[in-house]
N, C-alpha and C positions, 0 to 999 in steps of 0.2 A: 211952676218954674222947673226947667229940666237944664243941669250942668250936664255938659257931654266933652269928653276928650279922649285922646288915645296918644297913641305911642306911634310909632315912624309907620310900624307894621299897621297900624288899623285906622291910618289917616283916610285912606279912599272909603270904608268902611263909615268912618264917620262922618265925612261931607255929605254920603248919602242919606246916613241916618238925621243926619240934621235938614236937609232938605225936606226930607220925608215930614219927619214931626212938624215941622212951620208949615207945609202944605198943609197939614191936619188944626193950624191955626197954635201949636204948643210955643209958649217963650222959650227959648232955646238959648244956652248960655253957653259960647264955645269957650274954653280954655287950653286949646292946646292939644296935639301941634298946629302949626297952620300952613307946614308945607310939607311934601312928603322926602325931602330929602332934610329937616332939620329932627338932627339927632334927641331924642328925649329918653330919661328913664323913665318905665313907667311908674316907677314907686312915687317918684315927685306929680306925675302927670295924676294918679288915683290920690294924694293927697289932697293936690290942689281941687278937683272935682267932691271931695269929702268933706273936705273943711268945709265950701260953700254949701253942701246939702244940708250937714248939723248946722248949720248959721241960719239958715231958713226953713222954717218949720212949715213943714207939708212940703219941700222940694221933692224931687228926685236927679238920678244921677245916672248914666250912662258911660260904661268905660271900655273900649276896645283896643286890645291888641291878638297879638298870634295865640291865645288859649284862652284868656281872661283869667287864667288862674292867679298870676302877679299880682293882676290888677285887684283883683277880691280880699288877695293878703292883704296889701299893702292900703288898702279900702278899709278896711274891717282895723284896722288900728286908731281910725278915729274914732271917737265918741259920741254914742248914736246912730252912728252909721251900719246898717247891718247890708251888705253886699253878697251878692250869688252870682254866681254862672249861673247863666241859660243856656242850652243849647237846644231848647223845646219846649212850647208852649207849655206844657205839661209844667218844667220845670219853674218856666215863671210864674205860673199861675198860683202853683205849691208855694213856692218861697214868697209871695204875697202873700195867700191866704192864713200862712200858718205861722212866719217868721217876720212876717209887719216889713218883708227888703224894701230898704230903698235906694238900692245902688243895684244895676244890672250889670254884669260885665258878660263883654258876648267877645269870641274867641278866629280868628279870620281862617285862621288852621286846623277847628272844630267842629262847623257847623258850616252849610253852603249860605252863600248872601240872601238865597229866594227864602229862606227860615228867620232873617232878620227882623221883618218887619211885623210879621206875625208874633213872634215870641215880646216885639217893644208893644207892639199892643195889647197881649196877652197883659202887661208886665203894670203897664200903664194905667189899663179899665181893672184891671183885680182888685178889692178893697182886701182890706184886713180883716178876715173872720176869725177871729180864732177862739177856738173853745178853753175852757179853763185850762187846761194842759198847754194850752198857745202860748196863752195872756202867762201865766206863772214861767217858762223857758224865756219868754222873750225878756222878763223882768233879771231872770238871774243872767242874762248874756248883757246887759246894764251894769250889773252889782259887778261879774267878772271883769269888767273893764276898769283896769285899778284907776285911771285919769275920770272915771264918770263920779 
């Protein structure tokens, strides 16, 4: 299951990405916006997409607006939730492998669209490897979350 939303700025951004993952056969969970002239903050729009990913175990989550920086803050406050910028395969591939993310946030004003899809599949096929120094970071970014 993948929750996907954005903010006013990253609505075209995300009908695409949504499109894309259901062509690839993914459930796709939109939550917002669902037009590009209705106004949202993203801190509600990355909550609501967060809450749903920690509620179901093995989700993931997709979050665009104009940087994804917002959206990662305001992501990375739920519990369970560990969220990243991508702007390169590289980047997601890393924050999979080594940081267990399960929240992408991709930025409209950061990266060109032709980099989108590649970085959501990069983001998507990566499992979690991570070596003892993975597995023991990823456990105290748990402990630090005083709500966990």
């Amino acid at each position: 299951m993948i929750y996907i939303g954005s903010d006013h700025l990253g609505y075209e951004w995300k009908q695409q990405v949504k499109d894309y993952l259901e062509k690839k056969g993914e459930k796709v969970v939109d939550l917002g916006v669902f037009d590009i002239a209705e106004q949202a903050d993203y801190p509600d729009i990355a909550r609501e997409v967060s809450e749903k990913v920690a509620e179901n175990e093995g989700a993931m989550g997709v979050l665009i607006d104009a940087t994804g920086v917002g959206m990662m803050i305001a992501a990375n406050k739920v519990p369970t939730v560990r969220a990243t910028v991508a702007t390169s395969e590289k980047m997601a591939r890393i924050a999979r492998e080594c940081s267990d993310a399960n929240v992408v946030c991709l930025g409209t004003q950061v990266m060109p669209l032709e980099l989108v899809n590649p970085v959501l599949d990069t983001f998507l096929e990566t499992k979690f490897e991570p070596c003892d120094r993975d597995k023991r970071c990823v456990e105290k970014l748990e402990c630090a979350n005083p709500s966990a």
